[in-house]
C-alpha positions as CSV (number, residue, x, y, z in Angstrom):
1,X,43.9,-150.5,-102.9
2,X,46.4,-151.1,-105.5
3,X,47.9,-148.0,-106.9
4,X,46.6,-149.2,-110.6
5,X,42.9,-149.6,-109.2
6,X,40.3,-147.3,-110.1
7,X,38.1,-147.0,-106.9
8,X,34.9,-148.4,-107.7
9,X,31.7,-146.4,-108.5
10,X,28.5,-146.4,-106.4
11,X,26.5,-149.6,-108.1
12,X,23.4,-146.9,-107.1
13,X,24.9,-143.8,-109.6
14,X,25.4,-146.8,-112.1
15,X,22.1,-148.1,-111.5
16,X,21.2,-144.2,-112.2
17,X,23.3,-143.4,-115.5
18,X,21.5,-146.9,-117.0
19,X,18.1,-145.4,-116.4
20,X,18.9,-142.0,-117.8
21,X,20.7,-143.4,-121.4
22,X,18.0,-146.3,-121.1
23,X,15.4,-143.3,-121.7
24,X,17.2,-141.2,-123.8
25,X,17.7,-144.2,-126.5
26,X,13.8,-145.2,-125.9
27,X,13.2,-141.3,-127.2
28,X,15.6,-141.0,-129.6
29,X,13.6,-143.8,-131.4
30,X,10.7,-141.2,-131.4
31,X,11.7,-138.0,-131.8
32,X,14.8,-136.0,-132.6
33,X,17.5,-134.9,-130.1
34,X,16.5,-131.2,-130.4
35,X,13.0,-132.3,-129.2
36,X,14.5,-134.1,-126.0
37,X,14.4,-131.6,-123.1
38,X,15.6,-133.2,-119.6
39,X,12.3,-133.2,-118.0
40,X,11.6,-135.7,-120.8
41,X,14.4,-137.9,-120.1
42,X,14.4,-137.6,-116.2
43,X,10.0,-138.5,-116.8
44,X,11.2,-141.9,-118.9
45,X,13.4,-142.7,-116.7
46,X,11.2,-142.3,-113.2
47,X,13.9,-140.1,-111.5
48,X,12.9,-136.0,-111.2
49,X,15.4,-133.7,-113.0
50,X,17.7,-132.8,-109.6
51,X,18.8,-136.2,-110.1
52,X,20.0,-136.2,-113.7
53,X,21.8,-132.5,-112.7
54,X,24.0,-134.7,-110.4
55,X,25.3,-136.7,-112.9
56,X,25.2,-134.4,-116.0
57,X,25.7,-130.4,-117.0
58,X,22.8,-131.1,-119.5
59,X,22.1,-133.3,-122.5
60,X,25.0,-132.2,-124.9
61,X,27.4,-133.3,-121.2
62,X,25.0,-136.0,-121.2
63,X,25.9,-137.2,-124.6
64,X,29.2,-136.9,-124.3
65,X,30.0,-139.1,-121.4
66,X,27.9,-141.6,-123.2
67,X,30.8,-141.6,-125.9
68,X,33.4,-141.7,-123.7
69,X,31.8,-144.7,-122.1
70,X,31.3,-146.5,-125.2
71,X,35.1,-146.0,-126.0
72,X,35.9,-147.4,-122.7
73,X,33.6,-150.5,-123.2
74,X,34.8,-151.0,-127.3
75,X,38.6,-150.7,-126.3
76,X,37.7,-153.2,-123.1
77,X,36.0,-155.4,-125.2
78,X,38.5,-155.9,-127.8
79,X,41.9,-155.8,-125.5
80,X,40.0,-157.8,-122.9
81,X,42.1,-161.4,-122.1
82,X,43.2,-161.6,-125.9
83,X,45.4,-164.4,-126.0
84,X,48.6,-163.1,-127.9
85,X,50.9,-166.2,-127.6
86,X,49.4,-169.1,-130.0
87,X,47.9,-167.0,-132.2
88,X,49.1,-165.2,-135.7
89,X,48.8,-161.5,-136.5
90,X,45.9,-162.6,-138.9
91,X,43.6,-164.5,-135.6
92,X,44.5,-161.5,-133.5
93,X,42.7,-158.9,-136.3
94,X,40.4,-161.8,-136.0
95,X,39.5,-161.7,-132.8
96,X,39.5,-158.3,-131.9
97,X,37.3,-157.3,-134.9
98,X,35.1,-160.2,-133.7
99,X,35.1,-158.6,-130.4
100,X,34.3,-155.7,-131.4
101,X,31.1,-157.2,-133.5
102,X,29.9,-159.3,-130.5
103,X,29.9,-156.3,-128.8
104,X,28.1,-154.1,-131.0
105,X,25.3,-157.0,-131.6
106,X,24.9,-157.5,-127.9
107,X,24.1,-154.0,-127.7
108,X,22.2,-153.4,-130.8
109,X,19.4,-151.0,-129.9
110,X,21.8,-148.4,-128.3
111,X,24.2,-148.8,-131.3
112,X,21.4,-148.6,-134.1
113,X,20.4,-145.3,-132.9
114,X,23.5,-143.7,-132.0
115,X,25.0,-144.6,-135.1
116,X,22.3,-144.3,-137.0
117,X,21.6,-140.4,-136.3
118,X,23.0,-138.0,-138.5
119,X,21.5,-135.2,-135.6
120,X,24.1,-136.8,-132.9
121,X,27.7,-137.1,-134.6
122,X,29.6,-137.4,-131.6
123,X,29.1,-141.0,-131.4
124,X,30.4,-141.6,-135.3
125,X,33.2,-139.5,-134.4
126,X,34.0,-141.2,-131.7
127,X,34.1,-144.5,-133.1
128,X,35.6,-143.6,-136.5
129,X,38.7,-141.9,-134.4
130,X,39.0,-145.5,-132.4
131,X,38.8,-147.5,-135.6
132,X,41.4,-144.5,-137.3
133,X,43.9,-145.8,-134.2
134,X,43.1,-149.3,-134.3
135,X,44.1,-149.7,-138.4
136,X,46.8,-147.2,-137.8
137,X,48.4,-149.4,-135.3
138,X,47.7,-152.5,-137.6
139,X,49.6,-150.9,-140.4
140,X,52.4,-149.6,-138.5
141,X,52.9,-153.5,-136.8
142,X,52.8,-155.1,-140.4
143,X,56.1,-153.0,-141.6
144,X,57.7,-153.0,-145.1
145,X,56.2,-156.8,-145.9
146,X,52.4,-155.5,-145.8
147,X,50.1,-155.2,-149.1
148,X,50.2,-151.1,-148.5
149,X,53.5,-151.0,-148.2
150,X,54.5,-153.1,-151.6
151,X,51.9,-151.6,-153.0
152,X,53.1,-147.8,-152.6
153,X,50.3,-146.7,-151.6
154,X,50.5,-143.7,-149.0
155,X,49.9,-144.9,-145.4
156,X,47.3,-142.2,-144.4
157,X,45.4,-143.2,-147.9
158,X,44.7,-146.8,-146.6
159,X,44.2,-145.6,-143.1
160,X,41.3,-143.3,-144.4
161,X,39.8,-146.2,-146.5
162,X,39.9,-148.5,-144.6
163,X,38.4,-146.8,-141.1
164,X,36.0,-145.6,-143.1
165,X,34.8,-148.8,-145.1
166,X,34.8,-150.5,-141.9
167,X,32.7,-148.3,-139.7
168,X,30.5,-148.2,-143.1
169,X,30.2,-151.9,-142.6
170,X,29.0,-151.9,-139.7
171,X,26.7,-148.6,-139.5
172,X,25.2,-151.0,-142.8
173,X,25.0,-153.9,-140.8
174,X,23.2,-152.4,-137.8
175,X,20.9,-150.7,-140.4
176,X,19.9,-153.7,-142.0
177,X,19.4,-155.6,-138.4
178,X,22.4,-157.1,-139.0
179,X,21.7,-160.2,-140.9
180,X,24.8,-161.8,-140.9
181,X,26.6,-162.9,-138.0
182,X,29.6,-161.6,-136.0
183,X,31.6,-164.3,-137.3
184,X,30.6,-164.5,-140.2
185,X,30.9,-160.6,-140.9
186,X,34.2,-160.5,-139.0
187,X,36.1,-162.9,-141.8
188,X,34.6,-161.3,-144.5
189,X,35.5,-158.0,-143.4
190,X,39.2,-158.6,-143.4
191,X,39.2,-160.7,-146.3
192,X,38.3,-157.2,-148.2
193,X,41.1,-155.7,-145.9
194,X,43.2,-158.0,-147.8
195,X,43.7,-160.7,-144.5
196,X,43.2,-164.1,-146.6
197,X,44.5,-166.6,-143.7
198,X,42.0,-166.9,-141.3
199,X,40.3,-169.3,-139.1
């Protein structure tokens, strides 16, 4: 095995995680996390409770592998065979936020939920943090000729907006079962970042 290889997990323990955040989303769409006990998720999910204690502490541990995973699968998604050499800084934002929006919308139940519940902030965090790096980087890589910069504004100003508008965006766009497109949401996303040339 190459030393850059990450052994592979069991497909059976995956098979076994799926089932477990498969019934804790199907609860969290009727009741509140405080009224989730394991018996109830291990019950939804047809497995008895030894089983979920194998793979989690308990569900706080529970929830936050799920956000690690869903870091994992955002930042795979959007760095996942980009093509950097034909395209412009503009169609790279492009792609990646489109990534990022595919991504979401393929997996719009567990997203609505997660994002959508003020009771479980660890998901928002999560994903505002990732979105805080992403623009940060952006910023950085555009130098003295960006908008911010000619404009004066402080760097850490525009970083706050702007994570924060966009993950607003999209927690709106999940909330309103998303009725425009990836694509279509995408470009008109960073032409209110101020990203006019796009495809």
């Amino acid at each position: 095995m190459n030393e850059h290889e990450k052994p592979r997990m069991d497909p059976r323990i995956i098979r076994t995680r799926q089932l477990l955040k498969d019934a804790l989303i199907d609860l969290l769409q009727e009741v509140d996390v405080e009224k989730i006990s394991v018996n109830r998720i291990a019950e939804r999910a047809t497995i008895n409770r030894v089983t979920f204690y194998l793979h989690y502490r308990d569900i706080p541990d529970m929830l936050e592998k799920m956000a690690d995973d869903m870091v994992k699968d955002i930042q795979h998604v959007m760095n996942h065979e980009l093509p950097m050499d034909n395209n412009s800084v503009e169609e790279i934002k492009f792609l990646r936020l489109l990534s990022l929006l595919e991504h979401i919308s393929g997996n719009s139940k567990f997203y609505k939920i997660i994002l959508g519940s003020r009771r479980i902030p660890i998901f928002t965090e999560r994903l505002l943090l990732l979105l805080t790096e992403m623009i940060s980087l952006s910023i950085h890589n555009s130098g003295n000729d960006s908008m911010i910069s000619k404009s004066g504004v402080p760097k850490d100003i525009a970083i706050w907006h702007y994570s924060s508008a966009l993950i607003g965006t999209i927690i709106g766009w999940l909330k309103n079962d998303m009725p425009y497109t990836p694509h279509f949401l995408a470009k008109q996303i960073l032409v209110l970042l101020g990203h006019h040339r796009l495809p």
